[in-house]
C-alpha positions in Angstrom: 0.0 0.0 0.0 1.3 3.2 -0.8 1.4 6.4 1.0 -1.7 8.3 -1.0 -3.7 5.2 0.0 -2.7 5.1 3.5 -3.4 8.8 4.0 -7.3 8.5 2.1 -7.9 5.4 4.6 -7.1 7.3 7.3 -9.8 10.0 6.6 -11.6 7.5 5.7 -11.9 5.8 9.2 -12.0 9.5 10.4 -15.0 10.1 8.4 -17.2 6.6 9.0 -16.5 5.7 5.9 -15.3 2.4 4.2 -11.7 2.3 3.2 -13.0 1.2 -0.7 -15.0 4.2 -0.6 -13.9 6.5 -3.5 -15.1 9.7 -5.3 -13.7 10.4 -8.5 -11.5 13.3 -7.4 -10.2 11.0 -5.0 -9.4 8.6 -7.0 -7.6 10.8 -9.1 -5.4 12.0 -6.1 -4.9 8.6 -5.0 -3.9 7.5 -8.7 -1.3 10.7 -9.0 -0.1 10.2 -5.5 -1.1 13.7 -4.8 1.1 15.1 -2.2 -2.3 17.4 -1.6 -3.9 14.4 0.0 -2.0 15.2 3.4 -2.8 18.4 3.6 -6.5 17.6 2.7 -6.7 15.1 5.9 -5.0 17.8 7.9 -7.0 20.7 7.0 -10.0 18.7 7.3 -8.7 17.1 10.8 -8.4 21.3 11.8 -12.1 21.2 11.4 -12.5 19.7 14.5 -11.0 21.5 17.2 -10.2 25.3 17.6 -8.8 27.6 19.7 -11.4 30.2 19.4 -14.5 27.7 18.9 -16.0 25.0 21.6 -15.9 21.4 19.9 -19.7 21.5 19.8 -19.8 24.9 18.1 -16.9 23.5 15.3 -19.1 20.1 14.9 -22.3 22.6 14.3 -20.5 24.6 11.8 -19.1 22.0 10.2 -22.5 20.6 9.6 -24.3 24.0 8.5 -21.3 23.9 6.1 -21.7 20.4 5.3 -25.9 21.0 4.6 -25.2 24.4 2.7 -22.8 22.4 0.5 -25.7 19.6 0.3 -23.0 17.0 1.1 -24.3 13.9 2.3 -21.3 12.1 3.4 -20.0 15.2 5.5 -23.3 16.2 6.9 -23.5 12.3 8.3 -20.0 12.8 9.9 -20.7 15.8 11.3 -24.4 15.1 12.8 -22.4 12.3 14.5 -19.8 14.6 15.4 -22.3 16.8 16.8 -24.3 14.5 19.4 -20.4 13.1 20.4 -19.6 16.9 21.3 -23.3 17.0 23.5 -25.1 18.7 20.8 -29.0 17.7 21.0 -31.3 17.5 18.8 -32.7 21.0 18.5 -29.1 22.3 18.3 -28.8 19.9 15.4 -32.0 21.2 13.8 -30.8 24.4 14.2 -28.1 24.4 12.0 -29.4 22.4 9.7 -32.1 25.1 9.4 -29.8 28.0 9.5 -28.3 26.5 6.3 -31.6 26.5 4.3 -32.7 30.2 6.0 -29.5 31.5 4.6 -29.6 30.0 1.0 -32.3 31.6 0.5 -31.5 34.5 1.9 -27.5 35.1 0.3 -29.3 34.7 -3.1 -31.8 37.4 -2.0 -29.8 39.9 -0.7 -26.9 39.6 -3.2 -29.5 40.5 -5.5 -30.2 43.4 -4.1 -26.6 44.1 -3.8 -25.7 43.6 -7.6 -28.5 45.5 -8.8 -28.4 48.6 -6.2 -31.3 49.3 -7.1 -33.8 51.6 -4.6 -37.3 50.1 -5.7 -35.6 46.4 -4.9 -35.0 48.1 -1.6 -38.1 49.0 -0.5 -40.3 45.9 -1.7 -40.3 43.8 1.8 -38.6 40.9 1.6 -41.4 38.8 2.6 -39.1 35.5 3.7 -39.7 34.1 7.4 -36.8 34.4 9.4 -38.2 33.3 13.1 -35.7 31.0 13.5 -33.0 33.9 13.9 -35.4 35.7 16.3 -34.4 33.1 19.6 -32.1 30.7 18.4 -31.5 27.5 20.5 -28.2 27.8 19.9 -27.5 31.5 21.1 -27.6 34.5 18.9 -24.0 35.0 18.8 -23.8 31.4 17.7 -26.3 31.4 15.2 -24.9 34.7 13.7 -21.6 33.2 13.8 -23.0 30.1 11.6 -25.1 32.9 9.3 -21.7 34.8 8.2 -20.3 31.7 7.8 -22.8 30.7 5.6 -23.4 33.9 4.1 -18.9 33.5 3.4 -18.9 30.4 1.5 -22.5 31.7 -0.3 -20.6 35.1 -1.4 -23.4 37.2 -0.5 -21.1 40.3 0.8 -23.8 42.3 1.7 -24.8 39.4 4.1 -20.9 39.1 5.6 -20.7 42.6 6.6 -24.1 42.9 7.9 -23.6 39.6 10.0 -19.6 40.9 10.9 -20.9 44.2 11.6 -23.8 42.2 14.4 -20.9 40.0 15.6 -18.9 42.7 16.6 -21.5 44.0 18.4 -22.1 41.2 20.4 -19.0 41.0 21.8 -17.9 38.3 19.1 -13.7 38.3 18.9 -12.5 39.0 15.6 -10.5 35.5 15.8 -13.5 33.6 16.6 -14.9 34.9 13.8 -12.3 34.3 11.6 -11.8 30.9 13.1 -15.7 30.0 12.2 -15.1 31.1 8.0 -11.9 29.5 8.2 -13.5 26.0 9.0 -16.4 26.5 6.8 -13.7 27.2 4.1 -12.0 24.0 4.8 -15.3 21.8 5.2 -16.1 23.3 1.5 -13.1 22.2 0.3 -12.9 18.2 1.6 -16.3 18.7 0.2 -14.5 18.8 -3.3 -12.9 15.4 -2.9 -15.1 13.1 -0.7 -19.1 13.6 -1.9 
């Protein structure tokens, strides 16, 4: 066995996945002997743990990510992640929700942000948004998760505006940094193992 293979079976049993379980893209990797693949297991293995994040919050970002990304393999690791790091069920929900919520609304507002136009301004926007109104998860969390979100969406209307809240709440600039970070790198194992 070679070193690529060694490295994909050791996400692998990271993940919960067979060690025969292959993608395309990682096949390719695995064929080339990608030196990539190391830093692939170690940027997603950074996914896990943060200074500036509780393990609970990373395993919920990781799966609002994972959700967002509609990435089945990844959203399974991470809801197991989750309930490991004591997340419950509504905490689970939540994220899974706040992925959805901001789909629709990153498309939305970066609508309104290309087009700059007043009239789109005024017309209410006429989405339900409750779910950000007493989140189960905290509103500095569940902002935290939104600019995520709203990051790997590239709504930048939607960054500032959640940054800007963050800020206001106290929010450290490293934990918020931390949180796109990790939705960055859960995007990008997303790109090999789907």
């Amino acid at each position: 066995m070679n070193e690529s293979t060694e490295i994909i079976q050791e996400l692998l049993t990271t993940l919960g996945l067979d060690n025969n379980y292959r993608t395309e893209s990682l096949s390719l990797l695995e064929n080339g002997e990608s030196r990539y693949l190391r830093d692939l297991k170690l940027n997603f293995t950074s996914t896990l743990t943060s200074e500036h994040l509780s393990t609970k919050e990373c395993a919920l970002l990781g799966l609002s990510t994972a959700v967002n990304n509609n990435n089945q393999p990844l959203t399974q690791f991470f809801i197991r992640y989750a309930g490991e790091q004591g997340a419950d069920a509504a905490e689970i929900a939540e994220a899974v929700g706040c992925a959805s919520l901001l789909a629709s609304n990153n498309v939305f507002y970066r609508f309104r942000h290309f087009t700059q136009k007043e009239k789109y301004t005024q017309i209410p926007a006429r989405i339900r948004m409750q779910l950000m109104m007493k989140p189960v998860t905290g509103k500095e969390f569940f902002e935290l998760m939104s600019l995520a979100i709203s990051a790997v969406n590239g709504c930048e209307m939607c960054v500032n505006a959640h940054e800007d809240s963050l800020i206001k709440l106290g929010t450290t600039e490293e934990r918020i940094f931390d949180a796109v970070r990790l939705a960055s790198l859960v995007t990008s194992a997303g790109k090999i193992v789907y």
